[in-house]
C-alpha positions in Angstrom: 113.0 126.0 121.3 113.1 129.7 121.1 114.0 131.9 124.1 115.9 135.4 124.2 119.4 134.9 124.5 121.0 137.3 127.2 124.7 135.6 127.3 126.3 135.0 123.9 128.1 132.5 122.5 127.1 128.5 121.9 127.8 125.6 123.8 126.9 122.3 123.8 126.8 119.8 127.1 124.2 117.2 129.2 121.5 118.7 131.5 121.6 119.7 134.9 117.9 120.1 136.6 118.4 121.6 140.2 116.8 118.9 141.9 114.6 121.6 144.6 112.5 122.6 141.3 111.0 118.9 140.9 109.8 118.8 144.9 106.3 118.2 144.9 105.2 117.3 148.0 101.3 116.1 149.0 100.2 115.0 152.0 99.1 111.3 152.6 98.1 108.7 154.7 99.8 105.6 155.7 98.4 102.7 158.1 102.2 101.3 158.5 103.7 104.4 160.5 106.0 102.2 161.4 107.5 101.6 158.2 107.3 104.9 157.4 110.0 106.0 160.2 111.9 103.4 158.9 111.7 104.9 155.8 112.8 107.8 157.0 115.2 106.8 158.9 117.0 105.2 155.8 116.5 108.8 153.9 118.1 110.9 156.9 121.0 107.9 157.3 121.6 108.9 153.5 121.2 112.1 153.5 123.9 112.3 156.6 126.4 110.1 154.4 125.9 112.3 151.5 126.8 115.6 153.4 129.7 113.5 154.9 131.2 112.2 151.6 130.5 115.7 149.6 131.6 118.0 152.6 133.4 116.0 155.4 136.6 117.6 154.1 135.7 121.1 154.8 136.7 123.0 157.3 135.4 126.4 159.3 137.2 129.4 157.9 139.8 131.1 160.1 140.7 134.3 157.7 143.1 137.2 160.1 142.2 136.2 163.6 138.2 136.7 162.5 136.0 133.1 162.5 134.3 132.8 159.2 131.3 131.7 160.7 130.0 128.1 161.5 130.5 125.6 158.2 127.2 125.5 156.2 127.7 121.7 155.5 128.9 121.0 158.9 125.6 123.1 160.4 123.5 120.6 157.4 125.1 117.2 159.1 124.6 118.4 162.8 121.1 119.2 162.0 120.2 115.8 160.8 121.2 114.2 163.9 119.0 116.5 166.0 116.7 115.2 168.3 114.5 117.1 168.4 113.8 117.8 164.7 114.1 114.3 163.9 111.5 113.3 166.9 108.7 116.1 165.9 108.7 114.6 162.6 108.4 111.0 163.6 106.2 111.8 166.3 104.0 113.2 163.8 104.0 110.3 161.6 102.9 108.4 164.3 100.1 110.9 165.8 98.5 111.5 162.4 99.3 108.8 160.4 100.5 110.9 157.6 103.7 109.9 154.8 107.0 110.5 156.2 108.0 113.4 153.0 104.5 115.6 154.7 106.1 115.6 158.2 109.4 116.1 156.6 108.0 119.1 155.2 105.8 120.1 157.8 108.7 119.9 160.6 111.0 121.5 158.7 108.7 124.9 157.9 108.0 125.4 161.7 111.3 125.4 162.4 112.5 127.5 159.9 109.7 129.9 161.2 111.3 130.1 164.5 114.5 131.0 163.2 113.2 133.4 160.8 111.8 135.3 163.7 115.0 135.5 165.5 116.7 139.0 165.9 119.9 137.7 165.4 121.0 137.7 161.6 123.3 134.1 161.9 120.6 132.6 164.0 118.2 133.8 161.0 120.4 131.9 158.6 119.5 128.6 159.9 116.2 129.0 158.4 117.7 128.3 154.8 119.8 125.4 156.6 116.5 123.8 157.5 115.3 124.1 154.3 118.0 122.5 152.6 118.3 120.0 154.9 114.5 118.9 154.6 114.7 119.5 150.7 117.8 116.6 150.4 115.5 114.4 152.8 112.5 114.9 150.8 114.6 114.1 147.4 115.4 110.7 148.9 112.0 110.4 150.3 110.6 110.9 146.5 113.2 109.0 144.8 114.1 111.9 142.8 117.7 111.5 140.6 119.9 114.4 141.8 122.8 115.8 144.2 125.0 118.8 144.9 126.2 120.2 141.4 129.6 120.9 143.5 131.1 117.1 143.5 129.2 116.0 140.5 131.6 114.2 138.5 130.4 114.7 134.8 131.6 118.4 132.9 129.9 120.3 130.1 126.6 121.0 132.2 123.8 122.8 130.9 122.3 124.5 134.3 118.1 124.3 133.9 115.9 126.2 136.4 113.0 127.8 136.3 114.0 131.1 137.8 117.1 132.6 138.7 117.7 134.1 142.0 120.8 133.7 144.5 120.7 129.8 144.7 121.6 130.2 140.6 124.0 132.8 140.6 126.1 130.9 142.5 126.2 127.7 140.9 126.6 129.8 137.7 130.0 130.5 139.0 130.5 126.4 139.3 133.5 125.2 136.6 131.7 122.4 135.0 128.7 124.3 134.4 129.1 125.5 131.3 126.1 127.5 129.9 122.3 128.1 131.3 118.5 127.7 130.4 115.8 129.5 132.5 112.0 129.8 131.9 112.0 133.1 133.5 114.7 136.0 133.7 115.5 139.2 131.4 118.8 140.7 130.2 119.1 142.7 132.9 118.9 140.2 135.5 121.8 139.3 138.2 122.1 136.0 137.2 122.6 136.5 133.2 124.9 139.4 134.4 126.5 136.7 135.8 126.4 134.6 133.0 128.0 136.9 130.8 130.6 138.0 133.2 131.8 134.1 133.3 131.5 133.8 129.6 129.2 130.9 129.4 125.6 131.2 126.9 122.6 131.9 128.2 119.0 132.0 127.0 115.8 132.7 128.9 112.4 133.0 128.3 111.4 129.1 127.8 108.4 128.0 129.3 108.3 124.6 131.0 111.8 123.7 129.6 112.6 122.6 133.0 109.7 120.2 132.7 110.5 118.9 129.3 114.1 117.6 129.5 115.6 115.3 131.8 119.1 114.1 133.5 121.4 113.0 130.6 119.8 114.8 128.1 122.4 116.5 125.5 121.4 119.8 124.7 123.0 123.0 122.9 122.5 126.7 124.3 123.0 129.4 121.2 123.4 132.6 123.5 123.5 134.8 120.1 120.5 133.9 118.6 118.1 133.0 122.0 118.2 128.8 120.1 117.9 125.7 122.5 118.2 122.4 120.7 117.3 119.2 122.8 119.3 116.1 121.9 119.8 118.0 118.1 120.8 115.5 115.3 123.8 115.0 113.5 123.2 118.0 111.2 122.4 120.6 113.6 125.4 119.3 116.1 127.9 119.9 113.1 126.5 123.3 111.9 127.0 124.4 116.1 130.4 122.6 116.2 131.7 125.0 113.2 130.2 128.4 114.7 132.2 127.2 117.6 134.7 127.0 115.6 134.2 130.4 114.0 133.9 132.0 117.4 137.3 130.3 119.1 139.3 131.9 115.6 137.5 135.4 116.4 139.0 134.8 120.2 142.0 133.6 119.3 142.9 136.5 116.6 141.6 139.0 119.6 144.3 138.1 121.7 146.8 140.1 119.5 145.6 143.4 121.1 146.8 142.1 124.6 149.5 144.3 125.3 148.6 147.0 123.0 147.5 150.8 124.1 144.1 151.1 124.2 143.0 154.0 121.8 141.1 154.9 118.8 142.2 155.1 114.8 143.3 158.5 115.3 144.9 158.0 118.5 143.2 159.1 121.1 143.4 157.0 124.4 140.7 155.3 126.6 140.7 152.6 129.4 139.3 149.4 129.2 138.4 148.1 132.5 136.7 144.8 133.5 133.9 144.2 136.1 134.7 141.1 138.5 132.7 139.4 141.2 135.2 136.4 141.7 139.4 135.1 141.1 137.8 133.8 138.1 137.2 137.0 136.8 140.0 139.0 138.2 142.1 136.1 137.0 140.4 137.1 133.2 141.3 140.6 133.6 145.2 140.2 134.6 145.3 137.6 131.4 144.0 140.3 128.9 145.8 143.1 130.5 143.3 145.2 131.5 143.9 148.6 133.0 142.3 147.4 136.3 139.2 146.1 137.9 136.5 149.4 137.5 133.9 147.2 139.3 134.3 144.9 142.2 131.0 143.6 143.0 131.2 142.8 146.7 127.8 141.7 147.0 129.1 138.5 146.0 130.8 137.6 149.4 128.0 137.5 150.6 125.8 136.3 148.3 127.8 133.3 148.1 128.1 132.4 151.7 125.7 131.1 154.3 126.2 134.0 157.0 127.3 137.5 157.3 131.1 137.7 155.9 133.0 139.2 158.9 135.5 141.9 158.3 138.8 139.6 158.4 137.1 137.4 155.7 135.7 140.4 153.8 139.7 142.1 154.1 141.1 138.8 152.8 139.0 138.9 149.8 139.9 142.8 148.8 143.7 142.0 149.9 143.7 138.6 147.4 142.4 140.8 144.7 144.4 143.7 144.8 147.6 141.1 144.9 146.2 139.6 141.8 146.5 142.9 140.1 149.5 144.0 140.9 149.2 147.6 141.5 146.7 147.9 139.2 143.3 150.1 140.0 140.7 148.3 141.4 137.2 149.9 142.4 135.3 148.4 145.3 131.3 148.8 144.9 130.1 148.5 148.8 127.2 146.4 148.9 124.5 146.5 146.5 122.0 143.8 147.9 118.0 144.4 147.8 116.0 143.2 144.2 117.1 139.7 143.1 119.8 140.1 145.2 119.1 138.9 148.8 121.4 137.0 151.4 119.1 134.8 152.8 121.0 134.9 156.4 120.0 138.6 156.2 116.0 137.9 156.4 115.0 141.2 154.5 111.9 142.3 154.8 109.4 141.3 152.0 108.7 144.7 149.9 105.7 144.9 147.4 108.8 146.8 145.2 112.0 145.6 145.9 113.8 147.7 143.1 112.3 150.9 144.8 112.7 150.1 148.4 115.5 149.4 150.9 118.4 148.2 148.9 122.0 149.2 148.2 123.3 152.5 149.8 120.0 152.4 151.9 120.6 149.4 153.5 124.1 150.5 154.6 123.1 153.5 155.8 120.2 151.9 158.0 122.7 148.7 159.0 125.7 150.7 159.8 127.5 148.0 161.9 127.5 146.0 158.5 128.4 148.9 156.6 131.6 149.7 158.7 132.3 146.4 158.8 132.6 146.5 155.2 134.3 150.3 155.1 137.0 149.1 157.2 137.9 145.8 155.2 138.0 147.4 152.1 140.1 150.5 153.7 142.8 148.1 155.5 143.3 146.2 152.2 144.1 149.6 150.5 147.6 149.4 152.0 148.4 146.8 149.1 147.2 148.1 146.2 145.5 151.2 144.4 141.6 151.1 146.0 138.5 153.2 145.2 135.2 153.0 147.0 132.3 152.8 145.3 128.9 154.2 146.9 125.5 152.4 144.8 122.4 154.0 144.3 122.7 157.3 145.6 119.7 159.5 145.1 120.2 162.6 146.9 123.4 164.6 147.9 122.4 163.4 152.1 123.1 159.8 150.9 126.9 160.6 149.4 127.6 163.1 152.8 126.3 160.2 155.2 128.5 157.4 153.8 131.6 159.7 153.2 131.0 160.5 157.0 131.0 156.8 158.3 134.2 156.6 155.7 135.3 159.0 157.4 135.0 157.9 160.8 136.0 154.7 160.1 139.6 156.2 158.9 139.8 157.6 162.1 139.3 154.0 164.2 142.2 152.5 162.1 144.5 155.6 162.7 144.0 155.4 166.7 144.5 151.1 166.1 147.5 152.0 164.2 146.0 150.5 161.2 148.1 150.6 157.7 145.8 152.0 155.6 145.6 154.7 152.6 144.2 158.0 153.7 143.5 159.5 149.9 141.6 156.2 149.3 139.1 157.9 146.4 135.5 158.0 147.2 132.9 157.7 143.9 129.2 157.4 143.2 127.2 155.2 140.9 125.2 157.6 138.8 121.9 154.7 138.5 119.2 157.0 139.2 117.4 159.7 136.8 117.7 161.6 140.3 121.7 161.4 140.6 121.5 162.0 136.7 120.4 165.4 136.5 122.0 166.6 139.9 125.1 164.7 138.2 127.1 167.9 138.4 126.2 168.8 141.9 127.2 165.0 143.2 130.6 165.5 141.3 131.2 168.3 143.8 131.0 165.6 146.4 133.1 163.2 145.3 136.3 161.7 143.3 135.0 160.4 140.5 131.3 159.2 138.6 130.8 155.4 137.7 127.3 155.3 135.5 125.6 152.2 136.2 123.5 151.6 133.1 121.8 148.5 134.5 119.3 150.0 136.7 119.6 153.7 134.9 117.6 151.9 132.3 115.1 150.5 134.7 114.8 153.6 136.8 114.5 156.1 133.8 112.1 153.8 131.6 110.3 152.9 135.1 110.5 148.9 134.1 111.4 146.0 136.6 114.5 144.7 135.2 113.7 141.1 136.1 110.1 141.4 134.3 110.1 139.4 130.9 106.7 140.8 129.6 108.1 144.3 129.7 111.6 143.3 128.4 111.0 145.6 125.1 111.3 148.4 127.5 114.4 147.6 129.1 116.5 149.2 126.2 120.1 150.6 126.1 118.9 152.4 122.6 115.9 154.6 124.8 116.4 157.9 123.9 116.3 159.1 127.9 118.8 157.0 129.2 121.2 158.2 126.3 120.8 161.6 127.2 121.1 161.1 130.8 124.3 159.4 130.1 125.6 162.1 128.2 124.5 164.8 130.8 126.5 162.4 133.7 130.1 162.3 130.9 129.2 166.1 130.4 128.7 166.9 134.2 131.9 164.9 135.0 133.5 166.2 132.6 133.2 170.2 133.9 133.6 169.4 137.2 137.2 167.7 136.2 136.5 164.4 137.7 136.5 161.3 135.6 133.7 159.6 134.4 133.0 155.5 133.2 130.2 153.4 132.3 130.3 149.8 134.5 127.0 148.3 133.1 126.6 146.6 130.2 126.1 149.0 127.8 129.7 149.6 127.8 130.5 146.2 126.4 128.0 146.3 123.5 129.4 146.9 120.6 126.8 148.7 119.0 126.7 150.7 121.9 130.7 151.2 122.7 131.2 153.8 119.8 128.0 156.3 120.6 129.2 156.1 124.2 133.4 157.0 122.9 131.5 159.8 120.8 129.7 161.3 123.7 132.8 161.6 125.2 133.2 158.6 127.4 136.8 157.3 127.9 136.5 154.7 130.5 134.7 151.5 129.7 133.8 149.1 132.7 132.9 145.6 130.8 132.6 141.7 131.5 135.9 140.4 131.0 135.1 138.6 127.5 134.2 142.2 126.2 137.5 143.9 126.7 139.5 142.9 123.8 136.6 143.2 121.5 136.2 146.4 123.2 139.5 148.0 122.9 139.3 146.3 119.1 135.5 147.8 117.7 137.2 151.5 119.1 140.7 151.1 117.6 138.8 150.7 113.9 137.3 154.1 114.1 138.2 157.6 114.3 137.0 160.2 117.2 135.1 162.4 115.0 133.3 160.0 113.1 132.0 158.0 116.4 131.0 162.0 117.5 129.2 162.7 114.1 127.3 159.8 114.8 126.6 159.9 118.8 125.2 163.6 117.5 122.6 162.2 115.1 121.9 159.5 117.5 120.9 161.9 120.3 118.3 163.8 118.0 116.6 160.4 117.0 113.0 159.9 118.8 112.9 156.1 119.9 114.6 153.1 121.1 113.7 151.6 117.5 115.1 153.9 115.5 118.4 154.3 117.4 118.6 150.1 117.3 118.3 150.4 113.2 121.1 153.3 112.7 123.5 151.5 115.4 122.8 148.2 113.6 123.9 150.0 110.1 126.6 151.4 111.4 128.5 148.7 113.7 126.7 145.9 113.2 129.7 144.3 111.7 131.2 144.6 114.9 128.4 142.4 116.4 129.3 138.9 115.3 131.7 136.6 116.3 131.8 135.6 112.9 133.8 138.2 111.9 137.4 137.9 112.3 139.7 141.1 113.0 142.3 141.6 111.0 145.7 141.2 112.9 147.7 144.8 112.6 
């Protein structure tokens, strides 16, 4: 099968279908309703010892005095022995004579109305507890093969789904999954972000795949070239196994630049940073000796957690990762939610454009008990280690003042608690917009430092969802615009005498990495498994020759053309094939 590979790199492992993408759920009618509660009965009685034997063991968080919030799978087991849930739904099988899965279902969606309706946000939250707990009911009720991916006992997983959205991105972070398949997603997506930033394949794009293969099946993911191959033969299994082979010779010969000063051939330095959303990552960067963590994506607290993080939990995070880096700079993005990013405690309004509406910077600002919360986490944990703030998506001058002011304030609560804190914590923007772009120079004035967020710059500028695979030939690095909007930002930043780096993903590509060292750009922000190829591609070539050609790039007309000179020029830097040669 052919997709579009948007995580390189090839694996090989069994398959893993999410068992929610296989409910199909009909209503029916049944003259034995008495054997139907009894079947349902037997379902819930499982369903209770499944939660028990997966999660009995865990515990509700206690982090500084601050209760983490009730215990997802403690909330899933209590919620099976309701009685009132569990009455409506057998009353109805009784009443209408209908199959136990239909009242199941039926139940469960009232209920999960009433919650949604709620005004408070963890009372919201049990909405997506209902609908778990009726979806692992409903799998018993059906028969269908499956459980949690976190105690399943085989490794090497191949994660199928058929779209990617907050469920994936955080079994993507799951140790034995190992690489992922989707019938939907693009490059610029959340979840292959993710991907990438955990270093395992990816390829999108495959219609019905999640139909087509089953539990068991052995599959390989080539990331590289977009290739899926379901239970390959002996031929293709070999070919893989020695790319594999290939690629872990590349890594291996990489690690000699650990340690080394990050510069070009004639010597001029840069910073090569990584972009972390878990230990895992910040883990990757301390092992390759980065300079620091230039993005911390904080969304991912609470992405990854069934209610609103509160601040004790939030500072325990920040403080764990600054002690991992030892002094070492890391930069704090405040959250960047909205899109195909969406806690589902949080119940956000549906939008008819989610990319354009309230999201990022403009959900803090409107939820300002959420955004202090956050301020003041991220500020406390500042007293052990270096710590930047990061504002997303700013648009206009108003949204950098009205965040710096709650900053502000904030500093002010902890110094009458007689907080520990750092006062000269630095304050930067995420240059994402064609809007903070060209008033680039006028935001510099208002802050520490610029952090361009290619991701959604290319979106914005080329006015393209992101997460729409029909348009994907417009979600380009290469577009003319976006370069030039880059270089204005590195130019801006660079008058104003504030530093400047690139944290999305152009800053990892190494077609891209030289144009972007030619424009001027001396900070790179990349996924961790970019930073030693990184700091390698830029140490090969000399300042004026990655100028020369960032120049002729910047007076070429389309996306196309600046693909074909970039391929001519670095392309050898592009394969894993290629081995560097140890200096």
């Amino acid at each position: 099968m052919k997709g579009l590979g948007v995580s390189p790199g090839i694996v090989m492992g069994q398959v893993y279908v999410d068992w929610k993408e296989q409910l199909e759920i009909e209503k029916d009618y049944v003259d034995d309703t008495e054997g139907e509660v009894e079947r349902l009965n037997l379902a819930v009685a499982t369903a209770s010892e499944e939660i028990r034997r997966l999660y009995g063991d865990e515990k509700t968080a206690v982090v500084d005095g601050d209760e983490a919030g009730p215990d997802l799978y403690r909330v899933h087991g209590v919620m099976l022995e309701d009685p009132e849930f569990l009455g409506e739904i057998r009353d109805m099988i009784v009443a209408q004579n209908v199959n136990a899965e239909w009242a199941v279902k039926t139940v469960a969606e009232k209920f999960a109305q009433v919650f949604e309706n709620m005004d408070n946000d963890c009372l919201k939250a049990r909405a997506d507890d209902v609908k778990d707990v009726s979806a692992r009911v409903c799998r018993l009720l059906l028969h269908i093969e499956g459980g949690d991916l976190l105690r399943d006992e085989r490794e090497g997983l191949i994660l199928v789904c058929k779209s990617m959205g907050t469920a994936e991105i955080s079994l993507i972070q799951k140790n034995n999954i190992v690489g992922l398949i989707c019938e939907e997603g693009t490059i610029g997506s959340h979840a292959t972000i993710m991907a990438r930033n955990q270093h395992k394949p990816a390829v999108v794009g495959l219609s019905g795949v999640a139909d087509d293969v089953y539990r068991g099946d052995f599959i390989i993911v080539d990331g590289n070239n977009g290739d899926v191959f379901i239970n390959p033969d002996e031929k293709t299994i070999r070919e893989c196994r020695a790319r594999q082979e290939r690629e872990s010779l590349f890594q291996q010969r990489l690690r000699s630049f650990v340690g080394r000063p990050a510069c070009s051939a004639d010597g001029v330095l840069l910073k090569v940073y990584g972009n972390a959303a878990s230990d895992a990552d910040i883990k990757s960067i301390v092992e390759v000796d980065g300079h620091g963590v230039g993005l911390y994506r904080t969304e991912y607290i609470y992405l990854t957690r069934a209610h609103l993080p509160a601040e004790g939990e939030q500072f325990w995070e920040y403080k764990k990762a600054l002690l991992a880096m030892k002094g070492r700079p890391v930069v704090f993005r405040t959250l960047d939610i909205g899109g195909d990013k969406i806690p589902s405690y949080l119940n956000m309004p549906e939008e008819k454009n989610p990319a354009l509406g309230h999201r990022a910077i403009r959900y803090s600002l409107s939820r300002v008990d959420i955004f202090r919360s956050q301020i003041k986490a991220i500020l406390r944990a500042s007293a052990y280690g270096d710590v930047s703030i990061l504002l997303p998506l700013i648009s206009a001058i108003d949204e950098v003042r009205s965040a710096k002011a709650v900053i502000d304030d904030v500093k002010e609560e902890l110094r009458r608690e007689g907080t520990a804190f750092n006062p000269r914590t630095k304050v930067g923007v995420v240059v994402e917009t064609p809007s903070a772009a060209v008033i680039s120079d006028l935001i510099a004035c208002e802050c520490d430092f610029l952090s361009i967020g290619s991701n959604d710059l290319i979106q914005y500028t080329m006015a393209v969802d992101r997460l729409a695979s029909a348009l994907s030939y417009l979600y380009s690095p290469f577009s003319p615009s976006v370069l030039r909007l880059v270089q204005t930002t590195i130019k801006n930043g660079a008058t104003a005498g504030k530093p400047v780096s690139l944290c999305g993903e152009m800053a990892g590509d190494p077609l891209l990495s030289p144009i972007l060292f030619g424009m001027g750009l001396r900070s790179f922000s990349v996924n961790p498994s970019e930073m030693l190829r990184t700091q390698w591609i830029l140490s090969l070539l000399k300042t004026e020759e990655m100028r020369a050609c960032a120049d002729e790039v910047l007076n070429l007309a389309t996306a196309g053309e600046i693909h074909r000179y970039c391929r001519e020029h670095f392309s050898r830097f592009a394969s894993g094939d290629r081995v560097p040669t140890e200096q």
